[in-house]
Structure formats: structure tokens, C-alpha cells
Steps between C-alpha positions, in 0.01 A plus 500: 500500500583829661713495779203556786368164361873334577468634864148348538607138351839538733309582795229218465730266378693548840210482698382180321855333548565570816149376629578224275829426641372558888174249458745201337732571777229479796341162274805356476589546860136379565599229270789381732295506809227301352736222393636442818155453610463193339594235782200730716796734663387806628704859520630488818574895700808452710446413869477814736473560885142683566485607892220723637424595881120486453278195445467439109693610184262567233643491120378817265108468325582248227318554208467183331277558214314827609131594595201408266706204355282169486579274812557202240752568212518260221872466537763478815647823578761343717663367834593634801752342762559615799769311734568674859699390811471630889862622572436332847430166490296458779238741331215376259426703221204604325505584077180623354372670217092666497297697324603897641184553637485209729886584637394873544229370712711280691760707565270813660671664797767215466859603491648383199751584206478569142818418265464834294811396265770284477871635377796241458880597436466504766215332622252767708150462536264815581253493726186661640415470826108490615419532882244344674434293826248239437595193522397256178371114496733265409533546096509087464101543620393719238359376207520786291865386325479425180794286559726427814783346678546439871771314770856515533795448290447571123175595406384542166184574273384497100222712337381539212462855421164630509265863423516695738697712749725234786725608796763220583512514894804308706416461904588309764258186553380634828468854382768626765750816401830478323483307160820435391562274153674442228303533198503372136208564255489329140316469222399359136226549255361343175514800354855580510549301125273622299558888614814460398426331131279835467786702627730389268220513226404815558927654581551338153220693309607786654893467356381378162296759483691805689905387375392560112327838601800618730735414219307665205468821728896431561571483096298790477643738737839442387455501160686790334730553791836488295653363227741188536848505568523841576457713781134604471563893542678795364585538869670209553813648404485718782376229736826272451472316190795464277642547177576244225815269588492555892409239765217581751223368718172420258355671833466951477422584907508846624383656744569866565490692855288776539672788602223650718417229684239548778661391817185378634277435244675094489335425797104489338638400127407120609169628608466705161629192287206254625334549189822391300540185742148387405525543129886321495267234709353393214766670223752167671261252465456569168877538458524148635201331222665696216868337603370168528313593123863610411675226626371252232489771250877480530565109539284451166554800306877689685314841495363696752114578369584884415168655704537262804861666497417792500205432777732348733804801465150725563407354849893468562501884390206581728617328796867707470308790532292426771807367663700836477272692631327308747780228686796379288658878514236781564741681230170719395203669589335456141184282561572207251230487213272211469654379141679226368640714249838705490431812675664844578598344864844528687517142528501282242531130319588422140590145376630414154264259316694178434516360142527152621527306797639133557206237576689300692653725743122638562473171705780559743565883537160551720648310778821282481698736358358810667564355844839653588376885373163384724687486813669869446194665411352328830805616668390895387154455535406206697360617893798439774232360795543600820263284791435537872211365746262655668291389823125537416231542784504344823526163405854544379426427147852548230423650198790475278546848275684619250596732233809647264638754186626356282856696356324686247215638705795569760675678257210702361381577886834636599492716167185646569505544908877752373211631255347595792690670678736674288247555212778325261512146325826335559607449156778227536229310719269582175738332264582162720094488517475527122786269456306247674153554348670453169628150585198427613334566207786393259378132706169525444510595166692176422305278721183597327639414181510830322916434397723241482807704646586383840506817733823592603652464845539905572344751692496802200397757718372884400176578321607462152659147364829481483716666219507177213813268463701490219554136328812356503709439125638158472846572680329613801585893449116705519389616163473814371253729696171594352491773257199592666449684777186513702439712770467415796185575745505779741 
């Protein structure tokens, strides 16, 4: 198969999976709710303050079922609860809930309130106020509620959710201004079960289906891309691999300044680069399947599956590049290309196949072991929050706000705002901001199993790697230096 048929299997076999992995996550949820709605609990909202000037507070239409829906269904579509208290006891309170026709009509020329939305974190309901100056019968005579609840203290009603568009009204018994209450709605359904055994049914379709796909397009996309245990181009020399009998990273990073930077042109590149983020969407998700594919690959067999290698160093390739130009330097103005291959680019990633790798550490080095380079890498990269309050409106509501850089995107910001105005990239900045890209990657690269070697605790900064160490003899004294001499990157 051609490699246009690789991108089609790749691309539905991430659609598939993801769809797949989205429905079994809402069935499973659904799954949860549904067994704690065995002892007839319902789903309980949180208890809120609702106070209004005018003489009703009417809830948004509800659409139950919907128009031209048969007024018996041959199964229960579920339970509503509604619990509210007068927040002066001496009040008695009215809870009702009607067809929206029959409140419209009640509520002509009356002043009353509609709850337009609810937001909580804090908790702020919306409202819409509707004038009027007629004064309504008491809502306890009407006999237009489908179902009702009326004195003082608690009051609460049930009903069984019906066709049809309802309007959930709250009122003082005697129809007088001011409603003030504390409101609670709930609900459970029938229904809630076997949705979710056809969510999970249908999420696990989807992944049997869509995982086999995304890997085969995987397999064939990176099949060809280098041969193993060497570095996969005649470039690599150049790009900081090493000779025979010297000590290096497995991991080639570079990443070369531009010269004639724009000193303006960084601040649309994340603008331009929206196309990139959506592709490396789905590129990281497929990343993640193929790792997981890998990770038994190694425990059973202690090899990496050659094209799934060379996939994964792709979409860590890709990203680099998109990174460079676009947030984690801005060290070009080259538009990255939309390929997983090696490339004519200034920024670069290269990763020496491995010829084996131990099955047992592939069961610790994702996490346990990974922890202490995990908290340095959130250190660099990880957003520094800084909060403060605001008052909202004329009731006084706090909002609580936030927001933060994290040292990298500092870093990078500072870089480009002395682009700016002196129209030249700070090139020690440059090489502490490569420095830390490469550790970052050096950790990822090792967390996503690609190598065994544990990265090292240094910040090699610049845009090449580091010259190569020379092993050791037996008395400690460094061996001879290589007879050959590569040269190094300009």
C-alpha cells in the first residue's frame, strides 16, 4: 500500500479510536451513575440561594422529550425532584411545574423572572427580568400544574417526565413580590443503564475497530524511516552524532537560529501554526496508542517494533519543529513542513534505534523512576500561577481568576520582546532555551520508552549536542582520542 493509503488508515483509525475511547468513557461514567441508583437515589444539584424582586421565578422551557413525541412512551424517561425552602420562615411557598403555554398565560402583564443560566465556582445565576403590573391569582388555585407543592417549611414535588415543553415556576403562596429560596432540583431515569451498556458497546467497536487501523497506518508511515542502530541520515554527523568508541546521548537535537529573524513576525507564528496544532492533535493521540502497542512489544519480545519507532521519533520530530518556530524558541521564520519525515529544517530530532531494551525496566521507567527528572522538567515548563479576585456586578459577586508563564515561555517571551526592539536574538538567552528544550526532550524520549538510558541531570545548552565524551581505560586516565574527526556544525 502506497503511502496516501497509510495516511487514510492513520487518519480513520484515529477518528475511530478516539470516538471509541470518548463513548466508553461517557458509558462508563453513565455506568457509575446508574449503579448508585440502585437503592432509588436521585442526582442531587447542590443547594443554591434564588432571590428575585418580582412575583415568580420561572425556570428555562424544559424540553422533556420534544414536540410530536407520543404523550404515552412505552418506557420511563425519568424523575424529577424538586425540594425548595422560603428563606423566611414566616413565608409559604409555592413549587410548580406546567405545561409553557398555560404559565405564559398566567403570567401576562405579571412581573416575574426568568433564570436564563446558572454558573457555579462560584455560584451566579443569570436572570431576565419581565415587567408587568397585573397582579396574578394565587398559583395554589390553578389547576393547570402538572404537579405542585404548597405551605411552609420544606416543600417538595416528584414527576415523572413527560412530552412536551414544562416551565418549573417557584412563588410565594399568596402570589405577593419577593421570592426568595433555596433551591435543589434532582433527578433519575430508567434509562440511565442501558445507555450506558450501548455506550460502552458501541466506544468498544469503535477501538477494536479504529486501534488496529491507527496502528497499521502507524507501521506504515514509518516503515523505511532508518535502519537500526544507526543514526538514520548521512546528516547526522553534522547534527551531533558521534563516532565509534565515544559516549553520547542516543538523543541528536538541534536547533539552529535564523540569522534574519523578523522582529515581528513571532507575534502571528501561533496564529500561522493552528494548522500544525490540529494535526499534532491527533499525531499525540496516536503517539500515545502506538506506545501502549510498544509497551508490550517490549515486555514480550525487548525490541522496539522498528516502524512504530520510527512513527513515534516522526511526531516527536514534527512537534520540535513546530515548537521552534512557533513557542518553545521562535529561533526561525521557516514555516515547518507537514511531514514526519527528516526534512531540510533548522530544527531538528534524530534518535538512535535501540538494539534491545530490558523488559523489566519497561515497567518502572514510565513513572517511578522518571519522577525526580518529572519534577525539573515541570520546574522549566510547568505554568507559575498567579490569582486575584474580582467584584462582579452589583451584587458583589467574587470571581476568583487566574493565570501564569511558565519559565520557558518566560524565557522565550523575553527573547523575542529584545527581538523586537533591537531587531537581534539574544543568543546566550537562545542557548539556555535550547538547553532546556533538550532536557525536555531527552525526558520524554525516555518516558515514552524509545531508550533505556536514563537522561542525564544537565542543562547541555547551544543548538548542536554537546561535543562526545571519551571512555575512561581501566585506571581511570581517558583513552586515546578518536582518530576521527568530524566537523562540527556551523
Amino acid at each position: 500500500m502506497k503511502k496516501p493509503g497509510h495516511i487514510v488508515l492513520l487518519i480513520v483509525g484515529i477518528v475511530l479510536s478516539l470516538l471509541g475511547f470518548t463513548l466508553s468513557a461517557a458509558g462508563a461514567a453513565a455506568a457509575w451513575l446508574a449503579s448508585s441508583q440502585d437503592d432509588g437515589a436521585f442526582f442531587a444539584s447542590p443547594t443554591e440561594r434564588y432571590t428575585v424582586s418580582s412575583r415568580a421565578l420561572v425556570s428555562p422551557q424544559l424540553d422533556a422529550v420534544g414536540e410530536g413525541t407520543p404523550e404515552r412512551l412505552p418506557f420511563d424517561v425519568g424523575t424529577l425532584r424538586l425540594r425548595a425552602t422560603a428563606t423566611e420562615t414566616a413565608r409559604e411557598l409555592f413549587i410548580g411545574i406546567a405545561p409553557q403555554n398555560e404559565v405564559d398565560r398566567y403570567l401576562a402583564g405579571v412581573h416575574h423572572t426568568e433564570l436564563r443560566e446558572v454558573k457555579f465556582q462560584p455560584f451566579r445565576p443569570v436572570y431576565r427580568d419581565v415587567p408587568g403590573s397585573s397582579t396574578p391569582a394565587a398559583p395554589g388555585a390553578q389547576h393547570f400544574w402538572a404537579a405542585s407543592a404548597s405551605g411552609p417549611g420544606e416543600q417538595q414535588l416528584t414527576w415523572n417526565i413527560a412530552p412536551g415543553n414544562w416551565t418549573v415556576v417557584v412563588m410565594n403562596a399568596d402570589a405577593s413580590g419577593r421570592v426568595s429560596a433555596d433551591l435543589q432540583a434532582g433527578f433519575r431515569s430508567e434509562l440511565i443503564k442501558p445507555a450506558a451498556m450501548g455506550l460502552l458497546f458501541a466506544g468498544m467497536l469503535a477501538i477494536l475497530v479504529g486501534v488496529p487501523l491507527l496502528v497499521l497506518g502507524a507501521v506504515g508511515l514509518g516503515r523505511g524511516g532508518g535502519s537500526p542502530g544507526q543514526p538514520p541520515s548521512k546528516s547526522a554527523a553534522a547534527q551531533g552524532s558521534t563516532p565509534a568508541g565515544t559516549m553520547s546521548s542516543p538523543l541528536h537535537f538541534t536547533g539552529q537560529l535564523d540569522p534574519a529573524l523578523s522582529p515581528w513576525m513571532w507575534l502571528v507564528k501561533w496564529f500561522l501554526a493552528i494548522p500544525h496544532f490540529f494535526v499534532l492533535f491527533f499525531l499525540w493521540f496516536a503517539f500515545a496508542v502506538t506506545s501502549i502497542i510498544a509497551w508490550f512489544a517490549i515486555l514480550f519480545t525487548g525490541r522496539y517494533p522498528l516502524s512504530l519507532f520510527h512513527f513515534n521519533v516522526g511526531v516527536l520530530r514534527w512537534n520540535w519543529r513546530v515548537a521552534f518556530y512557533a513557542y518553545a524558541a521562535g529561533g526561525t521564520d521557516h514555516y515547518p513542513p507537514f511531514s514526519l519525515s527528516r526534512t531540510d529544517y533548522p530544527a531538528n530530532v534524530e534518535v538512535d534505534y535501540p538494539a534491545r531494551l530490558s523488559r523489566g525496566l519497561v515497567l518502572v521507567k514510565s513513572w517511578l523512576l522518571l519522577i525526580p527528572q518529572l519534577l525539573i522538567v515541570g520546574a522549566f515548563t510547568g505554568t507559575a500561577t498567579w490569582a486575584w479576585r474580582t467584584e462582579d456586578g452589583p451584587a458583589g459577586v467574587v470571581n476568583d481568576r487566574g493565570g501564569g508563564l511558565s519559565l520557558l515561555g518566560l524565557l522565550v517571551l523575553i527573547a523575542l520582546v529584545i527581538l523586537l526592539f533591537t531587531g537581534s536574538y539574544p543568543r546566550p538567552l537562545f542557548a539556555f532555551i535550547m538547553g532546556i528544550n533538550r532536557w525536555v526532550y531527552r525526558v520524554l524520549i525516555y518516558g515514552a520508552l524509545i531508550r533505556d538510558e536514563y537522561p542525564p541531570f544537565r542543562l547541555d545548552q547551544g543548538a548542536f549536542d554537546p561535543e562526545p565524551l571519551r571512555p575512561t581505560n581501566t585506571d581511570g586516565r581517558a583513552g586515546p582520542p578518536s582518530t576521527t574527526a568530524l566537523p562540527r556544525p556551523r
